[in-house]
Chimera marker file (.cmm) of the C-alpha trace (Angstrom):
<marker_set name="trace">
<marker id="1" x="76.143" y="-58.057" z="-0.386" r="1" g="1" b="0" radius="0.5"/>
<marker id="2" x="77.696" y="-56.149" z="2.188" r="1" g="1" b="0" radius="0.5"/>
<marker id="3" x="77.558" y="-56.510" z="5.959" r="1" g="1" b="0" radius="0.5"/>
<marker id="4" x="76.417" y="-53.242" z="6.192" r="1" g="1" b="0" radius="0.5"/>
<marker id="5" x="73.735" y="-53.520" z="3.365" r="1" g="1" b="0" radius="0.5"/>
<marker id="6" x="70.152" y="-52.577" z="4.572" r="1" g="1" b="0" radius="0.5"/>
<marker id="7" x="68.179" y="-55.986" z="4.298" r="1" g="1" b="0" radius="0.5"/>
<marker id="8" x="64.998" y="-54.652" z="3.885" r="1" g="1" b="0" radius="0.5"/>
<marker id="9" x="65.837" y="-51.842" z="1.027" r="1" g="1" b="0" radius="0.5"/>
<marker id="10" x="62.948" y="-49.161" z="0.934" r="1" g="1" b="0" radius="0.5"/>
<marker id="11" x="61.676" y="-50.168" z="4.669" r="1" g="1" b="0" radius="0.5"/>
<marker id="12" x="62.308" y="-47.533" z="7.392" r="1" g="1" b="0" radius="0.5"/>
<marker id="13" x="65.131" y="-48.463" z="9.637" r="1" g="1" b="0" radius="0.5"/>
<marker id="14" x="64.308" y="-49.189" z="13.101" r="1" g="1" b="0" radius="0.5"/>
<marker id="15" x="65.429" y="-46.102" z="14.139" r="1" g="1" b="0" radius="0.5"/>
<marker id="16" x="63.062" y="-44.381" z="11.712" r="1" g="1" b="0" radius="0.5"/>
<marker id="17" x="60.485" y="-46.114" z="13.114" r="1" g="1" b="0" radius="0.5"/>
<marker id="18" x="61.208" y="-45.249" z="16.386" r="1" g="1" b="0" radius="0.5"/>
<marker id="19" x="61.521" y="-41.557" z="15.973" r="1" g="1" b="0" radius="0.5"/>
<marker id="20" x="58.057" y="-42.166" z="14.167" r="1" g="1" b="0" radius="0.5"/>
<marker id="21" x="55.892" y="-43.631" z="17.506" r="1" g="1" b="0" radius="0.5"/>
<marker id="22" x="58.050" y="-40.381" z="19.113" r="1" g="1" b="0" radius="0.5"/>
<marker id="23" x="56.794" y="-37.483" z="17.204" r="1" g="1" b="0" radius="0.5"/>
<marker id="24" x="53.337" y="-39.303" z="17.017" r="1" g="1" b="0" radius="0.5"/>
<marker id="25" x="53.273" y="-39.482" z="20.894" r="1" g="1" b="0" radius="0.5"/>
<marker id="26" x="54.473" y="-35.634" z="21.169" r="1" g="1" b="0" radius="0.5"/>
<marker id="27" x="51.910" y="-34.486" z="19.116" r="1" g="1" b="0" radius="0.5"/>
<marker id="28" x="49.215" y="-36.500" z="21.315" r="1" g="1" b="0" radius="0.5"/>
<marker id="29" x="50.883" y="-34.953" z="24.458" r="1" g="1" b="0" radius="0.5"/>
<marker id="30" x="51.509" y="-31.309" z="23.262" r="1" g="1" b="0" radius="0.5"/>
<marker id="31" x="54.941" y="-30.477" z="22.613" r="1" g="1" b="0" radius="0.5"/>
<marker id="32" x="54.800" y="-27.865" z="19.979" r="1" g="1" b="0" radius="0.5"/>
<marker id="33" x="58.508" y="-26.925" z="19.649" r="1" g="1" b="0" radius="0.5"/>
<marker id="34" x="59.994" y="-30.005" z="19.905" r="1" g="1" b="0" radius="0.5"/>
<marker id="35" x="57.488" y="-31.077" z="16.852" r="1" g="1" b="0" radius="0.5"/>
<marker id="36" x="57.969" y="-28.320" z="15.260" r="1" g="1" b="0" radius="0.5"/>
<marker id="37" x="61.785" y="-28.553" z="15.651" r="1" g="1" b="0" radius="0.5"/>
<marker id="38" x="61.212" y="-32.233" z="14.206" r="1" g="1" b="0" radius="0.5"/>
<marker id="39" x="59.533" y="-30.785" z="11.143" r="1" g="1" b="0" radius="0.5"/>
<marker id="40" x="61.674" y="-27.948" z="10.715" r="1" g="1" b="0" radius="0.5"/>
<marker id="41" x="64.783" y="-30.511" z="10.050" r="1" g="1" b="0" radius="0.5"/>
<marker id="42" x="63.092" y="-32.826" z="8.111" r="1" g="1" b="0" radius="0.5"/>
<marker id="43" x="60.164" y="-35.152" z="9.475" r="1" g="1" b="0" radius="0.5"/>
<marker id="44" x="57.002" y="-35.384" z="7.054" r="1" g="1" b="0" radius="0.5"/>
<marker id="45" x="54.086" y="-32.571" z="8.655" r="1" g="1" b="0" radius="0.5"/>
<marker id="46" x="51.853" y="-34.884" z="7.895" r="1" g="1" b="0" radius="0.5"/>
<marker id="47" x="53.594" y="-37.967" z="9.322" r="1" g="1" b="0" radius="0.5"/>
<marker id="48" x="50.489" y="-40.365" z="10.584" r="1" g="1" b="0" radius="0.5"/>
<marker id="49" x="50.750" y="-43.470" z="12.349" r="1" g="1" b="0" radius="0.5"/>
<marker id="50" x="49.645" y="-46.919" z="11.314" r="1" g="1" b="0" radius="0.5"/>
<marker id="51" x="45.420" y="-45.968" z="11.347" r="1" g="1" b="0" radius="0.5"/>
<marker id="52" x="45.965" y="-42.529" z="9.451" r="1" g="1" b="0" radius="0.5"/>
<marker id="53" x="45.912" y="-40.155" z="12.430" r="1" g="1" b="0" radius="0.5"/>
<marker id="54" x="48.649" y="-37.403" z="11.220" r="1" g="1" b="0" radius="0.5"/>
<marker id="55" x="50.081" y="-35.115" z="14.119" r="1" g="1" b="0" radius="0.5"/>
<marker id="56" x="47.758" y="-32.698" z="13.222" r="1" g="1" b="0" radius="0.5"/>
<marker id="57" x="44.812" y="-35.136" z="13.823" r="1" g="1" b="0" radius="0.5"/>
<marker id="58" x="46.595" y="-36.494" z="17.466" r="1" g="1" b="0" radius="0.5"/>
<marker id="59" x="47.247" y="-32.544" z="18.591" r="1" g="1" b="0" radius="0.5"/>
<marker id="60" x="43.894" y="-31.771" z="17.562" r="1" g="1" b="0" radius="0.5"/>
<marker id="61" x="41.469" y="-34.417" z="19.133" r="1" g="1" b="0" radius="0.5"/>
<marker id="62" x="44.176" y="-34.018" z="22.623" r="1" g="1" b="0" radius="0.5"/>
<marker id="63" x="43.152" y="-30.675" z="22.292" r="1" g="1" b="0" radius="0.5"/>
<marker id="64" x="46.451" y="-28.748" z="21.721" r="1" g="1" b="0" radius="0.5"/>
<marker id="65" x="46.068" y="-25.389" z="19.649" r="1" g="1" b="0" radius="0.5"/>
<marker id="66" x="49.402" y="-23.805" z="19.825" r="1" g="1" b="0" radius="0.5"/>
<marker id="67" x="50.730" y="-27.569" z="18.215" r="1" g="1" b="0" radius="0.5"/>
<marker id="68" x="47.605" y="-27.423" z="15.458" r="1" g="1" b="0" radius="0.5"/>
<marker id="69" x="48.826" y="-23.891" z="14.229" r="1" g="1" b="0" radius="0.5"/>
<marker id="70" x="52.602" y="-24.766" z="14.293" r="1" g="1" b="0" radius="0.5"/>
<marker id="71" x="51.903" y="-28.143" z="12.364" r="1" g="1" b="0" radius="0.5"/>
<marker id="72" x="49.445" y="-25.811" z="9.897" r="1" g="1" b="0" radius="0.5"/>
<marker id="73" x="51.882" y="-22.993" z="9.313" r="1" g="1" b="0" radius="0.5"/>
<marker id="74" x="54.359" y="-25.270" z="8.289" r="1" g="1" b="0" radius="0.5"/>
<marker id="75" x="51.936" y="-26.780" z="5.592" r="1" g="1" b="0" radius="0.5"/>
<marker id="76" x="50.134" y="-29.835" z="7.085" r="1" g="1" b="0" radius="0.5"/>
<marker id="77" x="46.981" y="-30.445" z="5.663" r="1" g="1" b="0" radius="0.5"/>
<marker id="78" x="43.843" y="-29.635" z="8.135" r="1" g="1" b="0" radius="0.5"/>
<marker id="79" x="41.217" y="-31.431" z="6.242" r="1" g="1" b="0" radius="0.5"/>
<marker id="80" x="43.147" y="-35.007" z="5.908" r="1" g="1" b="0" radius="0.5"/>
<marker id="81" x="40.900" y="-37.720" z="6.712" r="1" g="1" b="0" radius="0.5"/>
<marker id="82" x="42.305" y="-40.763" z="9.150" r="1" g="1" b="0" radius="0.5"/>
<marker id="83" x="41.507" y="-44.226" z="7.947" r="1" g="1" b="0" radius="0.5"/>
<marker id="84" x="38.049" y="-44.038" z="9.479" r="1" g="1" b="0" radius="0.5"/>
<marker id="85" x="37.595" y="-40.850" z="7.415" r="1" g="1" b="0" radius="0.5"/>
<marker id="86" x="37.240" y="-38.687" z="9.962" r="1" g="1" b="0" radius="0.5"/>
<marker id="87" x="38.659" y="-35.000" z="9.715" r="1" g="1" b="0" radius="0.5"/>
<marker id="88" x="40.701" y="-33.084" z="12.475" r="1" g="1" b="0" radius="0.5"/>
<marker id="89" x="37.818" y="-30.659" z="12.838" r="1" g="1" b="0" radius="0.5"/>
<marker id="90" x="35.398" y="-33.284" z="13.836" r="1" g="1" b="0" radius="0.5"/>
<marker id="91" x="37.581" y="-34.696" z="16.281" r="1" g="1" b="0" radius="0.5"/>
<marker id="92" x="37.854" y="-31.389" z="17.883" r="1" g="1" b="0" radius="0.5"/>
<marker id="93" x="34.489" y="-30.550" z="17.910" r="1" g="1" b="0" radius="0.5"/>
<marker id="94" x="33.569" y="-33.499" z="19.515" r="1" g="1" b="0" radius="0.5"/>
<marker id="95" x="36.248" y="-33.171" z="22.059" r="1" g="1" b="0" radius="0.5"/>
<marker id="96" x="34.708" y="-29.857" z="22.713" r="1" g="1" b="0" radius="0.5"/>
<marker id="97" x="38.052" y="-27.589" z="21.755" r="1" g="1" b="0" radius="0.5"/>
<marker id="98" x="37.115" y="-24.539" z="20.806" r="1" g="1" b="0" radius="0.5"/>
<marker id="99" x="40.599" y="-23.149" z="20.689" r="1" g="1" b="0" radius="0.5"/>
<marker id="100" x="41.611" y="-25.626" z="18.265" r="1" g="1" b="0" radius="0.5"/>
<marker id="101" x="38.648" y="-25.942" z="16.411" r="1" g="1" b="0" radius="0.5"/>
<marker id="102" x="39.201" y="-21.808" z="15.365" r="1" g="1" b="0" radius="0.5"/>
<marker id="103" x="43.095" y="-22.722" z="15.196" r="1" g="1" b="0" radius="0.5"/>
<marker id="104" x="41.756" y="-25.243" z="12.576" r="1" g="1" b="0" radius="0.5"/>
<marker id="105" x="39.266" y="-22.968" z="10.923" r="1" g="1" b="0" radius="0.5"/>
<marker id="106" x="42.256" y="-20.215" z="10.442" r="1" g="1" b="0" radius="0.5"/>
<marker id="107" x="44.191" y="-22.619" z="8.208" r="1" g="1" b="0" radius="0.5"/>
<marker id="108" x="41.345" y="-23.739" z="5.927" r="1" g="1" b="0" radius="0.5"/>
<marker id="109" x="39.794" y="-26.346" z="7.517" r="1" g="1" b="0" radius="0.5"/>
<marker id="110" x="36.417" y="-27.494" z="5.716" r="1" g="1" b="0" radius="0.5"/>
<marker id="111" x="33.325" y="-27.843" z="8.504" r="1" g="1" b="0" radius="0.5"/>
<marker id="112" x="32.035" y="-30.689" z="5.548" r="1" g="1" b="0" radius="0.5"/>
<marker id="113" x="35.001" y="-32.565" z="5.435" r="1" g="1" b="0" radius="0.5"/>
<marker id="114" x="34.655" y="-36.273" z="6.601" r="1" g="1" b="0" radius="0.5"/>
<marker id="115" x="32.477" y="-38.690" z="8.331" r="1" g="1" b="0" radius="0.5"/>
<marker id="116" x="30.914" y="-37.263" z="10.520" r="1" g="1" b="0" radius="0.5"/>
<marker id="117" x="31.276" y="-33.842" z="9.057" r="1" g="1" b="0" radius="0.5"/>
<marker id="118" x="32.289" y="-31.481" z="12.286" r="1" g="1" b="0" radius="0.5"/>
<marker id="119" x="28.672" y="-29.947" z="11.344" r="1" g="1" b="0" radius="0.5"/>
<marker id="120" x="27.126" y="-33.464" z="11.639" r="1" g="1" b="0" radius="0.5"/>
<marker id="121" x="29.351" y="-33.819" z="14.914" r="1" g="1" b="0" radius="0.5"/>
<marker id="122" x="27.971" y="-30.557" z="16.721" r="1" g="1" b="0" radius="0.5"/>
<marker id="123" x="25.002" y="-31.394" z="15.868" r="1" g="1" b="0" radius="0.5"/>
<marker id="124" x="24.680" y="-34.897" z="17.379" r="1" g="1" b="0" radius="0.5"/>
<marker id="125" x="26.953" y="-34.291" z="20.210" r="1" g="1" b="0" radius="0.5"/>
<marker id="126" x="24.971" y="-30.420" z="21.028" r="1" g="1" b="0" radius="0.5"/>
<marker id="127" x="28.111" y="-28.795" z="20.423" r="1" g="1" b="0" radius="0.5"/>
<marker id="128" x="27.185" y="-26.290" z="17.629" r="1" g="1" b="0" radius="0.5"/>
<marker id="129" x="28.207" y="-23.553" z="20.225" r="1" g="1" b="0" radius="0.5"/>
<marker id="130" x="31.662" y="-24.202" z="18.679" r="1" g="1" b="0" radius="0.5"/>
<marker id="131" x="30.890" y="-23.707" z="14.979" r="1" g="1" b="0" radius="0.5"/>
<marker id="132" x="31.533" y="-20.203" z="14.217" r="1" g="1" b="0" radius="0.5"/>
<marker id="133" x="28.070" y="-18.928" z="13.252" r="1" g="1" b="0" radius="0.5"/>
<marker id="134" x="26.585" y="-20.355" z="16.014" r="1" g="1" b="0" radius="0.5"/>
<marker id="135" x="29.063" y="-18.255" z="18.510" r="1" g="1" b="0" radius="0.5"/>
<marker id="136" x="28.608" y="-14.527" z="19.823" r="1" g="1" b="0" radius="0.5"/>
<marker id="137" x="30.258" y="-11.826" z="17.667" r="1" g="1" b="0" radius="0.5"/>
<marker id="138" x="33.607" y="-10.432" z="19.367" r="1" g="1" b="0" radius="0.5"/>
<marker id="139" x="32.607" y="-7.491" z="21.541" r="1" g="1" b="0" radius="0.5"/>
<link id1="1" id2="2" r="1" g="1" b="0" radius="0.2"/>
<link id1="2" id2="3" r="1" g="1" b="0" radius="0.2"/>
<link id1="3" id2="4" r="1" g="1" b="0" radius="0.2"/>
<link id1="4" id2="5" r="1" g="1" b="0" radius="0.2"/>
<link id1="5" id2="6" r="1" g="1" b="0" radius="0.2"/>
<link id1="6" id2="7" r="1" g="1" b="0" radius="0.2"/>
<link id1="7" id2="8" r="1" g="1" b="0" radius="0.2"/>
<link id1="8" id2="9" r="1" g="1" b="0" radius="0.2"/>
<link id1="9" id2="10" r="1" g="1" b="0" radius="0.2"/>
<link id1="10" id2="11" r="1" g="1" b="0" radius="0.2"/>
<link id1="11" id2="12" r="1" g="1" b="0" radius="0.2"/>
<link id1="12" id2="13" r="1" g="1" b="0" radius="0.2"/>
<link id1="13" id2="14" r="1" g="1" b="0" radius="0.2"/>
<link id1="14" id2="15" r="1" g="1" b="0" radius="0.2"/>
<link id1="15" id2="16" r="1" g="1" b="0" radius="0.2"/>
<link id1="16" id2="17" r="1" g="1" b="0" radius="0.2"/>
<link id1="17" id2="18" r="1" g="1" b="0" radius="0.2"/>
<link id1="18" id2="19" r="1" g="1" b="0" radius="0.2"/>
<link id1="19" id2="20" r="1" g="1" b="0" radius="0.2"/>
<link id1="20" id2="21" r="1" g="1" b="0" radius="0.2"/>
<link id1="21" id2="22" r="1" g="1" b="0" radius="0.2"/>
<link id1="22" id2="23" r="1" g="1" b="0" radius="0.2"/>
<link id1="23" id2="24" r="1" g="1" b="0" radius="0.2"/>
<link id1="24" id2="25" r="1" g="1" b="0" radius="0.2"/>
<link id1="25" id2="26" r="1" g="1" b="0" radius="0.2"/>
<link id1="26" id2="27" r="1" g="1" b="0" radius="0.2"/>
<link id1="27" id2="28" r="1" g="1" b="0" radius="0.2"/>
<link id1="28" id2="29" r="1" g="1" b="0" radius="0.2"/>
<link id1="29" id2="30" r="1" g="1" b="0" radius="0.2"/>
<link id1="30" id2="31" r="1" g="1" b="0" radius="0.2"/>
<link id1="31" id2="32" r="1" g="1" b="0" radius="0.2"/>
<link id1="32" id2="33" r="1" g="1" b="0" radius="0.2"/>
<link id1="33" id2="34" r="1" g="1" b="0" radius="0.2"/>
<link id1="34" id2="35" r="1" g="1" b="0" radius="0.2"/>
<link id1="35" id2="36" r="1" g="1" b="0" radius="0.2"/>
<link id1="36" id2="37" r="1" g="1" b="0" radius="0.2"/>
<link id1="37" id2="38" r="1" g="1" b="0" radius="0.2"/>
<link id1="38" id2="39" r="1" g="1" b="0" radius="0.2"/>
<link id1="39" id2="40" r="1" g="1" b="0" radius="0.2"/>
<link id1="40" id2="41" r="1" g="1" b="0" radius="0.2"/>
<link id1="41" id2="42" r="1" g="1" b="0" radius="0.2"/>
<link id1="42" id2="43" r="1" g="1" b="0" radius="0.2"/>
<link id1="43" id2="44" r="1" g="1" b="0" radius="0.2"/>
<link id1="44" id2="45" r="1" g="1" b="0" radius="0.2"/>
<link id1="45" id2="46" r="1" g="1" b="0" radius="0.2"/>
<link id1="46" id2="47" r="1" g="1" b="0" radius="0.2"/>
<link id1="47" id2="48" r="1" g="1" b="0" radius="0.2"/>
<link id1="48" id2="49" r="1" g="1" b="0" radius="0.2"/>
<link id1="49" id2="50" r="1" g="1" b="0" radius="0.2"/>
<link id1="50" id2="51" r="1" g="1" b="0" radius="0.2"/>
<link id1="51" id2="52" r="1" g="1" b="0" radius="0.2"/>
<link id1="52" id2="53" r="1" g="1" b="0" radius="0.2"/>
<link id1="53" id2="54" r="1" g="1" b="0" radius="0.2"/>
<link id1="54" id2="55" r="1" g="1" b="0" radius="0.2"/>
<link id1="55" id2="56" r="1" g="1" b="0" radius="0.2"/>
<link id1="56" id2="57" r="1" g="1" b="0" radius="0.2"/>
<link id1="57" id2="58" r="1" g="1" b="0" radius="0.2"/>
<link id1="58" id2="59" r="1" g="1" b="0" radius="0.2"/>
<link id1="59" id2="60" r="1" g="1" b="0" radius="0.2"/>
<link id1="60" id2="61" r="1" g="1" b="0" radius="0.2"/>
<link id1="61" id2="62" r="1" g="1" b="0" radius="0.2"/>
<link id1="62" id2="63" r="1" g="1" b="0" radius="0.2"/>
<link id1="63" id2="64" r="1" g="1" b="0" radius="0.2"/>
<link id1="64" id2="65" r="1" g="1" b="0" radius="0.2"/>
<link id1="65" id2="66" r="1" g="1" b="0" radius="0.2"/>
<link id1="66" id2="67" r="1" g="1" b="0" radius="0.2"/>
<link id1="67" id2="68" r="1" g="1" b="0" radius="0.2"/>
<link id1="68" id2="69" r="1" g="1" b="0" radius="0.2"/>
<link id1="69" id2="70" r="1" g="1" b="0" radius="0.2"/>
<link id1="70" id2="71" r="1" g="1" b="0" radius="0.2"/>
<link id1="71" id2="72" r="1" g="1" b="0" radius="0.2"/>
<link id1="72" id2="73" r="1" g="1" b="0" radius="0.2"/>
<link id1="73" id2="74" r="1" g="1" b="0" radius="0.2"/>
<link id1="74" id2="75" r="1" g="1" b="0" radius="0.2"/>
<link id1="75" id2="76" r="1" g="1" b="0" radius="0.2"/>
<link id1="76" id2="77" r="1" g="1" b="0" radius="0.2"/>
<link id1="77" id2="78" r="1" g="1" b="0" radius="0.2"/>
<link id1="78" id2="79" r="1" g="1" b="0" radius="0.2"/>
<link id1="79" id2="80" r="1" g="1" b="0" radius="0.2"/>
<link id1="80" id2="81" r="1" g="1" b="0" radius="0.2"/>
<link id1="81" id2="82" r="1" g="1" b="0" radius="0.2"/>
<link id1="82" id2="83" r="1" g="1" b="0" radius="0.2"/>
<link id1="83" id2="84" r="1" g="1" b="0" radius="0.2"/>
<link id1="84" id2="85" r="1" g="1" b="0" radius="0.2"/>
<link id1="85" id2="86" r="1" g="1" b="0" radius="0.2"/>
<link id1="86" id2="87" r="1" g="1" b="0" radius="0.2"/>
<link id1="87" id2="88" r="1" g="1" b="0" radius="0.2"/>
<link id1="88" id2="89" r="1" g="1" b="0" radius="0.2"/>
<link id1="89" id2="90" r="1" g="1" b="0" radius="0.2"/>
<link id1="90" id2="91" r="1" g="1" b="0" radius="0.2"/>
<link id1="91" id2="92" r="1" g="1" b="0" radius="0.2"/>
<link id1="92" id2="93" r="1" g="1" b="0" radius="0.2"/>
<link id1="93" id2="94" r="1" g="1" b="0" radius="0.2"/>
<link id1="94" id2="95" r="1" g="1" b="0" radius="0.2"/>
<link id1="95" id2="96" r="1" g="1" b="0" radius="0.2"/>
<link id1="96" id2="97" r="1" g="1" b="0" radius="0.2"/>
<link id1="97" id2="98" r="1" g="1" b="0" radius="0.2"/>
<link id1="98" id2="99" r="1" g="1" b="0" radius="0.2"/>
<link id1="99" id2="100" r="1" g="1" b="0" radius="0.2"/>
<link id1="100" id2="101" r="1" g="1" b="0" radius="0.2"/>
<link id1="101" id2="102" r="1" g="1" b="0" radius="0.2"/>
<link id1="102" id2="103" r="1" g="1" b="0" radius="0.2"/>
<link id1="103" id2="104" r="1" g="1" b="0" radius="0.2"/>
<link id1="104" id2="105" r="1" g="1" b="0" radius="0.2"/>
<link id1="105" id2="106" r="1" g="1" b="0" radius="0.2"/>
<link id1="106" id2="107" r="1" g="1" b="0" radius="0.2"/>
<link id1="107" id2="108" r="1" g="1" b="0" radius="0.2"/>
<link id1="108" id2="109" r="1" g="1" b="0" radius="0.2"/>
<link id1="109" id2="110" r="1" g="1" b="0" radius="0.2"/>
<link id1="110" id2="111" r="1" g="1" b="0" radius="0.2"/>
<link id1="111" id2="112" r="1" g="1" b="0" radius="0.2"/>
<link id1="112" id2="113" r="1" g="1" b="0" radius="0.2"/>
<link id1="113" id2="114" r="1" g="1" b="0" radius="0.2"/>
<link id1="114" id2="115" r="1" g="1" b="0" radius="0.2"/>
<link id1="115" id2="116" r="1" g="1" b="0" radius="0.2"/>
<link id1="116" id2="117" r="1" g="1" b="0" radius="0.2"/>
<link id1="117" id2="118" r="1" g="1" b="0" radius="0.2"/>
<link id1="118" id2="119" r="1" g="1" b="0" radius="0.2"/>
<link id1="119" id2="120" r="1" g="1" b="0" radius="0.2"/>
<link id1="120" id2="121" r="1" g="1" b="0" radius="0.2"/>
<link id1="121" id2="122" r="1" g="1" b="0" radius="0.2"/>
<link id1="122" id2="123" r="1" g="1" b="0" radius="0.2"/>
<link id1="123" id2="124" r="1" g="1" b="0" radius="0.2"/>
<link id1="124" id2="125" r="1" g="1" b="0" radius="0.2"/>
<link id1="125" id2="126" r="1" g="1" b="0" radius="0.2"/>
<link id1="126" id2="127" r="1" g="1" b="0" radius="0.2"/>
<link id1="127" id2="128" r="1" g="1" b="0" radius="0.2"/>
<link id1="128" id2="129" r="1" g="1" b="0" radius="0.2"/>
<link id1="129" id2="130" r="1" g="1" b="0" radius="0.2"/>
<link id1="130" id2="131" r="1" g="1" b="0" radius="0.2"/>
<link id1="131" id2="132" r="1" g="1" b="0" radius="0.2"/>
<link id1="132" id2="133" r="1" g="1" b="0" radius="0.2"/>
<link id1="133" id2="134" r="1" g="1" b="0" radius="0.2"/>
<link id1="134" id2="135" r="1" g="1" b="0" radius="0.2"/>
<link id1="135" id2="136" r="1" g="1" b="0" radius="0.2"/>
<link id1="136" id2="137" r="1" g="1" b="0" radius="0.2"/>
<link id1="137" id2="138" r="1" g="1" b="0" radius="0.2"/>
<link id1="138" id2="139" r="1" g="1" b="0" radius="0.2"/>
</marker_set>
């Protein structure tokens, strides 16, 4: 062995790790190009922290929409559940973010996906105003 031999072969390196928390905490605060940029070189799109939540799921319940469709178009998946099975669409529903709720609904996200489904979640939290055919048509 090597001085420079990685102790822990197949573990992330500490920097990894750090870089990790980072992207998960830019997702929760909104920063769609520096994300984006992230993913663009390299990082996973769906990259989720230690109970599931992918940036998707954090940029959706914090109720970011330009983040949600960046993360989408470059392939994350919108109806991965967190490790309370919960879908990114519920969380936004409940949240009451309409913006990212359609952002979500654009890319394919499934209103029966999880527990509580996002239907299940308007209904108990009277938010079916955000489910789209409970909404007015476009004028």
């Amino acid at each position: 062995m090597t001085e420079h031999s990685d102790p822990h072969p197949g573990e992330p390196s500490e920097e990894t790790v750090e870089l990790a928390h980072q992207l998960l905490d830019w997702a929760r605060e909104g920063q769609a190009e520096r994300v984006a940029a992230y993913v663009d070189a390299g990082a996973p799109v769906d990259l989720a922290g230690p109970d599931g939540n992918t940036l998707l799921m954090l940029a959706a319940y914090h109720g970011h929409a330009a983040l949600v469709r960046a993360l989408a178009e470059r392939g994350a998946d919108v109806n991965r559940l967190n490790d309370r099975g919960q879908a990114p669409v519920a969380g936004a529903v409940f949240k009451g973010e309409a913006d990212v709720v359609d952002a979500l609904l654009e890319h394919g996200a499934d209103l029966d996906a999880g527990h509580p489904t996002a239907r299940e979640t308007a209904a108990m939290f009277e938010r079916t105003d955000l489910l789209p055919l409970s909404r007015p048509a476009d004028p």
